[in-house]
SEMITI-987263 format. One record per residue (C-alpha): residue number from 1; residue in one letter; x, y, z. Coordinates in pm, whole numbers, plus 50000, padded with zeros to 5 digits. Example, Ala and Ser with C-alpha at 12.3 -4.5 7.8 and 13.67 -1.06 7.14 Angstrom:
BEGIN
nr  rest  xx  yy  zz
1  A  51230  49550  50780
2  S  51367  49894  50714
END
This chain:
BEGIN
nr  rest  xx  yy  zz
1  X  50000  50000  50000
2  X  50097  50319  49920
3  X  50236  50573  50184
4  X  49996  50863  50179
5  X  50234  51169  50180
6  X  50101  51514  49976
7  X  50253  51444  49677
8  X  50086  51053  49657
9  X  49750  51166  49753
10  X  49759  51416  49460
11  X  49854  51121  49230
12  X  49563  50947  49336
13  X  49333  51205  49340
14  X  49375  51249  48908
15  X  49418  50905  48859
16  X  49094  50795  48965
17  X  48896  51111  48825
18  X  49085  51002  48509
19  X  48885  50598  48574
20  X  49222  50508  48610
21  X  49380  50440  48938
22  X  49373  50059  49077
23  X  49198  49907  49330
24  X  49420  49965  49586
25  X  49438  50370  49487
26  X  49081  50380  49533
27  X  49086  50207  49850
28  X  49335  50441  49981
29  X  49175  50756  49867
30  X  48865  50660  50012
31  X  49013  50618  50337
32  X  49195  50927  50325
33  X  48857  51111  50266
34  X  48754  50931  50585
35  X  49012  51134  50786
36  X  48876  51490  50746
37  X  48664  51758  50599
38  X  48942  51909  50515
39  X  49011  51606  50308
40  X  48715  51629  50145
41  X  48707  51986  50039
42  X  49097  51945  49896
43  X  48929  51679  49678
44  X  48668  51855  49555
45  X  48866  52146  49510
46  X  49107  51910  49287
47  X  48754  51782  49054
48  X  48732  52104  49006
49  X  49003  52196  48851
50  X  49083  51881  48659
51  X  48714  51960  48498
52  X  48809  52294  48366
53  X  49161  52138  48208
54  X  48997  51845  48076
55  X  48813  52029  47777
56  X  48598  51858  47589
57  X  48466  51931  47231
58  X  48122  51760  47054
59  X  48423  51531  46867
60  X  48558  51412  47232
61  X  48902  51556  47182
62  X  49090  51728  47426
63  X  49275  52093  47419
64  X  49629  51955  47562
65  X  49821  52260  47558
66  X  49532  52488  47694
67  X  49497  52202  47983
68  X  49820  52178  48087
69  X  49849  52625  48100
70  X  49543  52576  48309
71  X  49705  52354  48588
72  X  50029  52562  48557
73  X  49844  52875  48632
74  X  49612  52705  48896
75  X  49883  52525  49062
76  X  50180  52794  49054
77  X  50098  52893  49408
78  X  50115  52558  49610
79  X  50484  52600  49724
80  X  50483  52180  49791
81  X  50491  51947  49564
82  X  50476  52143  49279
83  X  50680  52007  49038
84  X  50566  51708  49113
85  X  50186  51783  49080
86  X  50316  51927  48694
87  X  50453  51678  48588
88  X  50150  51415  48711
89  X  49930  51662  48542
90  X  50104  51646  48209
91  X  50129  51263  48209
92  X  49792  51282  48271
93  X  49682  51513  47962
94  X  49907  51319  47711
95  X  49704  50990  47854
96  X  49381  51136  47783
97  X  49501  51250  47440
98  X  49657  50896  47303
99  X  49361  50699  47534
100  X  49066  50920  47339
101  X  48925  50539  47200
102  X  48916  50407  47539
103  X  48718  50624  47734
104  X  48492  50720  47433
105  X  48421  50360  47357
106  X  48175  50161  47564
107  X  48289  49927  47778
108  X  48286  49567  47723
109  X  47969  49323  47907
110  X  47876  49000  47961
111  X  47646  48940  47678
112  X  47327  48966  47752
113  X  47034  48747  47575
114  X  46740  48994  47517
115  X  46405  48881  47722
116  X  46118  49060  47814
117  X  46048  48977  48138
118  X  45688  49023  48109
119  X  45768  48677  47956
120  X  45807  48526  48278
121  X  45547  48469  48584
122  X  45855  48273  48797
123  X  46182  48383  48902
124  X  46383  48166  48586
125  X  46769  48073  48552
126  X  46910  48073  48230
127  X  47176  47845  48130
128  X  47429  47948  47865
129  X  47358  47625  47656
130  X  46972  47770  47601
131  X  46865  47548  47911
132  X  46523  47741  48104
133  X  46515  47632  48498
134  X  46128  47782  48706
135  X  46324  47838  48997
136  X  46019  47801  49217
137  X  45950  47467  49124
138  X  46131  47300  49430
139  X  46518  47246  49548
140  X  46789  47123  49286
141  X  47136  47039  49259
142  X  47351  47004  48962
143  X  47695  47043  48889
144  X  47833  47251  48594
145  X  48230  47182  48571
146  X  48415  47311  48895
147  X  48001  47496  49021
148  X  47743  47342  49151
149  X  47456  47551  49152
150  X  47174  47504  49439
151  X  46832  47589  49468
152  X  46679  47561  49826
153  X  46361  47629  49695
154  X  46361  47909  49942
155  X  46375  48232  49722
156  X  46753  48166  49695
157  X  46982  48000  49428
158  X  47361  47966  49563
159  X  47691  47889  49372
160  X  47938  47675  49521
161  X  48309  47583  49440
162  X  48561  47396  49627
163  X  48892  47455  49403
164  X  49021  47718  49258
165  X  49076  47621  48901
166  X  48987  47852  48604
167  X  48776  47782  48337
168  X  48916  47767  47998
169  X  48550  47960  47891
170  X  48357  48121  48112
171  X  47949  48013  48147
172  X  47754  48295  48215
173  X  47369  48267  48378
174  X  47111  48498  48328
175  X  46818  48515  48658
176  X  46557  48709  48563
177  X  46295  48796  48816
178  X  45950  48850  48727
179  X  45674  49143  48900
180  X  45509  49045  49217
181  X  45869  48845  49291
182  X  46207  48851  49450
183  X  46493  48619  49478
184  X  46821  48580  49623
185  X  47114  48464  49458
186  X  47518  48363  49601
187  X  47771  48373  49370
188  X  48077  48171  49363
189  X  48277  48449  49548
190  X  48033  48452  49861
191  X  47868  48743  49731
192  X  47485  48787  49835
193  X  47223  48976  49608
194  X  46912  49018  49692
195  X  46732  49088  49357
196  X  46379  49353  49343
197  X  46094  49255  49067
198  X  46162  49310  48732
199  X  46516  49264  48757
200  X  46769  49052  48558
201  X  47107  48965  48646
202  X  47385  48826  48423
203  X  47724  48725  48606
204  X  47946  48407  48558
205  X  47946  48115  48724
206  X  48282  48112  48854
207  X  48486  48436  48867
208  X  48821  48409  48693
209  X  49106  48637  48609
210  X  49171  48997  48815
211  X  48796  49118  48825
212  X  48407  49027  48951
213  X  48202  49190  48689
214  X  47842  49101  48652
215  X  47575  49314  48451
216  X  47221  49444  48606
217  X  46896  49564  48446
218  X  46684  49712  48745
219  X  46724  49682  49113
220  X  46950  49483  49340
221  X  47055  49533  49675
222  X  47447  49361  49688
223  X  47665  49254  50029
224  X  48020  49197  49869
225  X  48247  48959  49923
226  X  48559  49088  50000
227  X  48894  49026  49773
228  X  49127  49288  49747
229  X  49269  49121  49452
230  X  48964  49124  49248
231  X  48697  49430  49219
232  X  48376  49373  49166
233  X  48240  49546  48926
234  X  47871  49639  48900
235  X  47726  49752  48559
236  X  47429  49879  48556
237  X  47262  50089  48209
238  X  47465  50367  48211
239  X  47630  50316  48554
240  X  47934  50184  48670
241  X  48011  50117  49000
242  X  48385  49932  49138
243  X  48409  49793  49461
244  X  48653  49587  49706
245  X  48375  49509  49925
246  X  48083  49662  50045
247  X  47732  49649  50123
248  X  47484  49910  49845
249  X  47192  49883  49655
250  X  47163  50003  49250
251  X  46841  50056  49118
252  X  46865  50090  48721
253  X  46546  50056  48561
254  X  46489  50137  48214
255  X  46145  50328  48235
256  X  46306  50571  48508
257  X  46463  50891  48435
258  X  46790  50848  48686
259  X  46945  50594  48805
260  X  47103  50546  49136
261  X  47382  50390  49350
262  X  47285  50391  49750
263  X  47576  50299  49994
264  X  47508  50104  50289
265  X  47901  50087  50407
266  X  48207  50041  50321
267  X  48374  50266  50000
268  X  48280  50247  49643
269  X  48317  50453  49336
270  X  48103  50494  49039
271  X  48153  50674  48717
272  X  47798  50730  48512
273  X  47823  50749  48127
274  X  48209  50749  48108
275  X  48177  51076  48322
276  X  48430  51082  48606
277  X  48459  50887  48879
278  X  48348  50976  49200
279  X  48343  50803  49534
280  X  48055  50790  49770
281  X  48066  50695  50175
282  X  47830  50522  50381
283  X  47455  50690  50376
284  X  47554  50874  50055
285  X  47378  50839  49755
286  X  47483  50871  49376
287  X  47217  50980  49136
288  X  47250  50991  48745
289  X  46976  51168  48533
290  X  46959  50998  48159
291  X  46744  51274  48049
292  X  46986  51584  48134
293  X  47303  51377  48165
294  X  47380  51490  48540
295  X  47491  51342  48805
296  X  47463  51448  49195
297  X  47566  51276  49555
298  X  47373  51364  49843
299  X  47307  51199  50179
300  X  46977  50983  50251
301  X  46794  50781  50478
302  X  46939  50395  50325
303  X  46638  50236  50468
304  X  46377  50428  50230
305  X  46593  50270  49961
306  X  46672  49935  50082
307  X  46365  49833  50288
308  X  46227  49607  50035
309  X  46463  49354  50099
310  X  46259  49323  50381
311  X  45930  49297  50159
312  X  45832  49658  50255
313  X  45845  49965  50062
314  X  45912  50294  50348
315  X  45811  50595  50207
316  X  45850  50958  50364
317  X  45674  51277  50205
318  X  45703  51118  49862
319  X  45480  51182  49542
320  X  45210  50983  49398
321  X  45398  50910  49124
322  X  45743  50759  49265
323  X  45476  50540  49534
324  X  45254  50397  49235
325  X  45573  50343  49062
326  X  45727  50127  49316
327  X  45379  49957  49398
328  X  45356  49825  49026
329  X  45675  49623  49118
330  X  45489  49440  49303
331  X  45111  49431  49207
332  X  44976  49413  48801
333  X  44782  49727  48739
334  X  44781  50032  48519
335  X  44745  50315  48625
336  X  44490  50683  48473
337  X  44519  51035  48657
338  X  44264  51244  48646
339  X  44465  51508  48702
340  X  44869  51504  48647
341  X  44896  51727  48895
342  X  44786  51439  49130
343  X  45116  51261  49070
344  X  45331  51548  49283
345  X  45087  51503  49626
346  X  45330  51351  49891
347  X  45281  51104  50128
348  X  45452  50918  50421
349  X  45342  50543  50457
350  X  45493  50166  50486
351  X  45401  49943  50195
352  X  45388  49570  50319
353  X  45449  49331  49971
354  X  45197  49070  50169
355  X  44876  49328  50173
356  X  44628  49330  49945
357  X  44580  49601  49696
358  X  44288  49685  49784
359  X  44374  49741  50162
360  X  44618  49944  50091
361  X  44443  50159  49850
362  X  44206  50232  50068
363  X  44467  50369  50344
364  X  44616  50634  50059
365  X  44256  50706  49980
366  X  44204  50762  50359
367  X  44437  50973  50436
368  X  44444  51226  50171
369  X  44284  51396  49936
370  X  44279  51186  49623
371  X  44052  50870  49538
372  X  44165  50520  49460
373  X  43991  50306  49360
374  X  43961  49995  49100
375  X  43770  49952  48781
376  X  43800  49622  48612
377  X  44088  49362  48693
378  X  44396  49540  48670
379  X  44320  49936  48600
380  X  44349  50172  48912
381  X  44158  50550  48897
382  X  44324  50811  49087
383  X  44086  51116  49122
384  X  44036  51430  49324
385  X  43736  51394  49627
386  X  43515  51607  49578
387  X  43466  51880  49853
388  X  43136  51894  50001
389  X  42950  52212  50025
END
């Protein structure tokens, strides 16, 4: 590990807004942030400034020799380090100029076989060989070379290895996770997932070479496995997240706007649309807007976004629309506003996945001013009461 003098810390700092500093960089920065506010406002001070030298055009080039006048100029008057800090900074500009094709170019992912998941009424396992498995069908056991893959019949489908030998090819599964369900899965590592409705997770079944990356589409709630030696990787739409080991939840659905990483403990760092990387601590939470292309980090309550583990859904002064949204996770219905305006009234309530509909229809509808209520099967009304005169 690195010894975390001035001059190091400064290292760090670019390399990881540049997506490129190691594991163990990131681990140290994190911890350094740790240590003070004063910490924390150096780096932010430093994102700063590497954001105004690293100038972008429509074509994704970058000005070099305007970049490295601007740290020259913004730097001049830090008496330590300075040469130093220079010469980082103008290793770091010629890597951005001769790496243009890597950070412009997507990233490489597990493939991923397109599904709807309206397809599916049971949590289902997909095999790489085109094999379908109901995972609610009852407990299994088979073994796939150095895996065996379990299923307790208990909501939960573990991976198990007793060696360490590599694959020449690596299998990937695909669990998708219908609405109305949830499921937990193990991976070979010891890593636990607890995946939401409408989810779908594609990861390997035995991790091999220096990483742990698996691929998500919608909303998982992940307790790590620690390796220092191996990252795992979380990619999720336009989100990436990289962590040692640590306890967050990602929710990435399609039909929402943003997308968001919430951190339970432990360090991570994310980086949203090749944008730059940032790290988040514990109760922090890292939101990415698709629609505006914005990211922002602010602190939260982790329960209201990791209670449905639990099978509950917290809520606290929040509108219509993110409540019904969540609720159609869980129940089949569509949804017609009377009003739009409806969708921004706010409410605080706990949403038990084991109630019926109806029930708890009738408790929004009790408590405010709006009306509730279900016509045919699967179609919910939501409509202003009347006043009386």
């Amino acid at each position: 590990r690195k010894k975390m003098t001035s001059e190091t810390i400064y290292q760090i700092i670019l390399s990881s807004l540049a997506g490129e500093a190691t594991e163990e960089e990131l681990f140290c920065l994190s911890k350094w942030l740790e240590e003070s506010d004063a910490n924390q406002a150096e780096y932010a001070k430093t994102q700063r400034l590497y954001q105004k030298t690293s100038l972008k055009t429509k074509e994704q080039t970058y000005d070099v020799d305007k970049a490295w006048q601007n740290i020259q100029r913004q730097t001049i008057h830090k008496k330590k380090n300075i040469s130093l800090w220079l010469g980082y900074a103008a290793m770091f500009a010629i890597v951005l100029s001769i790496g243009i094709v890597f950070f412009t170019n997507k990233p490489q992912t597990a493939p991923i076989s397109k599904v709807n998941v309206n397809d599916y009424d049971q949590p289902t396992l997909l095999l790489e060989n085109g094999e379908t498995i109901k995972l609610n069908e009852g407990s299994f056991a088979r073994q796939q070379k150095h895996i065996t893959i379990k299923n307790d019949a208990e909501k939960k489908l573990v991976y198990e290895t007793k060696n360490k030998i590599a694959e020449n090819k690596i299998q990937n599964n695909h669990i998708i996770i219908p609405k109305g369900k949830t499921y937990q899965l193990i991976l070979s590592d010891g890593t636990h997932i607890h995946l939401n409705s409408e989810s779908e997770l594609i990861y390997p079944t035995l991790f091999t070479g220096n990483k742990r990356e698996v691929t998500l589409i919608g909303e998982a709630f992940f307790e790590v496995a620690k390796d220092k030696e191996k990252p795992f990787i979380v990619k999720a739409n336009e989100m990436e997240i990289n962590v040692l080991g640590t306890t967050f939840n990602v929710c990435s659905y399609a039909k929402d706007k943003t997308i968001s990483t919430t951190l339970i403990e432990g360090s991570v760092s994310v980086r949203a649309n090749q944008g730059d990387t940032q790290i988040i601590k514990p109760s922090e939470q890292f939101t990415y807007n698709k629609e505006n292309d914005r990211t922002n980090i602010r602190t939260v309550d982790t329960e209201l976004y990791t209670s449905w583990i639990d099978g509950k859904y917290i809520f606290k002064h929040a509108t219509l629309d993110e409540i019904i949204n969540k609720l159609q996770l869980w129940y089949d219905f569509t949804v017609v506003y009377q009003d739009e305006c409806l969708k921004n009234n706010r409410y605080s309530l706990i949403a038990e996945k084991d109630i019926d509909l109806d029930k708890l229809l009738e408790v929004i509808s009790y408590t405010s001013e709006v009306k509730l209520e279900r016509t045919g099967t699967n179609t919910i009304n939501i409509k202003k009461i009347k006043e009386e005169k």
